[in-house]
C-alpha positions, 0 to 999 in steps of 0.5 A: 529338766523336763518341762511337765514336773516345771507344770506341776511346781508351778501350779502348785506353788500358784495355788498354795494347794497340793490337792487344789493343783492336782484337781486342775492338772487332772492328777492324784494327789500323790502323783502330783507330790511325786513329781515335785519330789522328783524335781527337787531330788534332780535339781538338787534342792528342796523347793518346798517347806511342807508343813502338816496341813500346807506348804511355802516356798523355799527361796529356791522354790520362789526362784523356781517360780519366777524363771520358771514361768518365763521358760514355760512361756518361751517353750510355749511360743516356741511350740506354736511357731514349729506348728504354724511352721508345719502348717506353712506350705512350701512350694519347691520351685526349679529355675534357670536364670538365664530365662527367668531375669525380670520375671521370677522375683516380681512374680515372687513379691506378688505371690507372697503378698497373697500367701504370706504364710507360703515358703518359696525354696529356689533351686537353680538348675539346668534344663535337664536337672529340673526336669529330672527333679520334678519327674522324682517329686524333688521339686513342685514346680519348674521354670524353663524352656519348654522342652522339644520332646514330648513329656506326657507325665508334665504338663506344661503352662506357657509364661513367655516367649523370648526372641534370640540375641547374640551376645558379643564380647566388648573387642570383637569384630561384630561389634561394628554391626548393629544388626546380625545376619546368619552370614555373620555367624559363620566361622564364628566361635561359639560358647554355649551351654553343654549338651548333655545339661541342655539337649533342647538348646543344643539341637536348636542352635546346631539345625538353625546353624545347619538350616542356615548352612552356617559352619561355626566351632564350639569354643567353649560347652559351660554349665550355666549362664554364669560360666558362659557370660564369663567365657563371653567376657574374656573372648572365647567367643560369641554366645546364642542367648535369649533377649531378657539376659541383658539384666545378667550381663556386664558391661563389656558384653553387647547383645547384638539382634539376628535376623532371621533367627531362630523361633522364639524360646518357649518359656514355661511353668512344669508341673507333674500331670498326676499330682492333685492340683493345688490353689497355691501353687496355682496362684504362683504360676498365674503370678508368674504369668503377670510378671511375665506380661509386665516385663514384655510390655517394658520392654515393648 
């Protein structure tokens, strides 16, 4: 039943007048008498009683009239909700977990209080995905490291700088040690993320690890932080990861400091350089960037 022959029964049947009801929709009178016909040849039904100058309401009209303004109603609020929707601006933001943890949900619960109307769609990705994503118009905004190569079609806003930790399974030997030295790293095994979804963490482990002439066999490449804590916890080896990981990891992992270690990690908010700026998407990243000072100052 479509809605629009709903409308013309309804308001005639309110208005007990044909032509009084054709007035108010902007109809001719026999358009309006044609769709009501119509309604009741589908349905069916007659609706109406005609008489020579008036009309009442079958008890299948009367019955019509209650439950069909009850489903005009709904339709009507159904219809404003998809357009308010339609208004909602939905950010598309990329993010890695593993760099993320402490900053990206309270930064979230900061920028929905400001825009309630705004939708936030997470995509958990590798460093090589978002950029990937971002460069096709797939996503508005990413969270990672900030890459070693220049990107001139990204711009970037820095949110954190993290210090390395090592990450040291519950039953190795390392556990003895408070504080790592490059020395300690030798002839370890080593899990780490894959290079071909993480180039930036590849090359910065392997010319810290060759700068310190340290001699270690990859035991394990993982596609993510899931995966490589899990190939921590069961003994594969030891791990390079940030320090704010430690929210991510169980309790048969320990994260040892390293000292000298490598330079901080970088963390950032990418943009496209092109796209028109936008306020909202402004406000998430200085959210991001207030998380990410509450969080270092817990920590400090």
């Amino acid at each position: 039943m479509e809605l629009r022959p709903l409308r013309s029964f309804i308001a005639a049947a309110e208005d007990g007048n044909i032509s009084r009801a054709a007035l108010r929709l902007g109809m001719t009178q026999p358009a309006l008498s044609r769709q009501i016909k119509g309604l009741e040849e589908e349905m069916g039904v007659a609706l109406l009683e005609r008489g020579a100058h008036s009309f009442s309401l079958t008890p299948a009209g009367d019955l019509l009239l209650r439950e069909g303004r009850v489903l005009l109603e709904k339709a009507e609020q159904i219809e404003q909700r998809v357009r308010a929707s339609a208004k909602a601006q939905v950010l598309r933001v990329g993010y890695s977990p593993s760099l993320t943890a402490g900053i990206l949900a309270p930064a979230m619960e900061s920028f929905t209080q400001l825009h309630p109307r705004a939708r936030v769609e997470l995509s958990d990705l590798s460093s090589q995905e978002m950029i990937e994503a971002l460069q096709k118009g797939a996503l508005d905004v990413i969270v990672t490291a900030t890459p070693l190569k220049e990107l001139p079609d990204i711009l970037w806003s820095t949110v954190q700088q993290q210090a390395w930790r090592v990450a040291v399974p519950r039953q190795h030997a390392l556990m003895q040690k408070q504080t790592l030295t490059p020395a300690d790293m030798h002839e370890q095994k080593l899990v780490v993320y894959s290079q071909r979804d993480y180039p930036d963490y590849w090359n910065v482990i392997t010319t810290w690890f060759k700068q310190q002439k340290i001699n270690a066999k990859i035991a394990s490449e993982c596609d993510g932080v899931t995966s490589l804590i899990s190939a921590v916890e069961a003994g594969l080896g030891v791990a390079m990861v940030v320090e704010r990981i430690a929210c991510l990891i169980p309790d048969r992992i320990t994260l040892k400091t390293l000292e000298p270690q490598p330079a901080p990690v970088c963390i950032s908010a990418g943009v496209l350089q092109h796209v028109t700026p936008d306020k909202v998407l402004a406000v998430f990243i200085e959210e991001l960037k207030r998380a990410a000072v509450r969080d270092q100052q817990r920590h400090s």
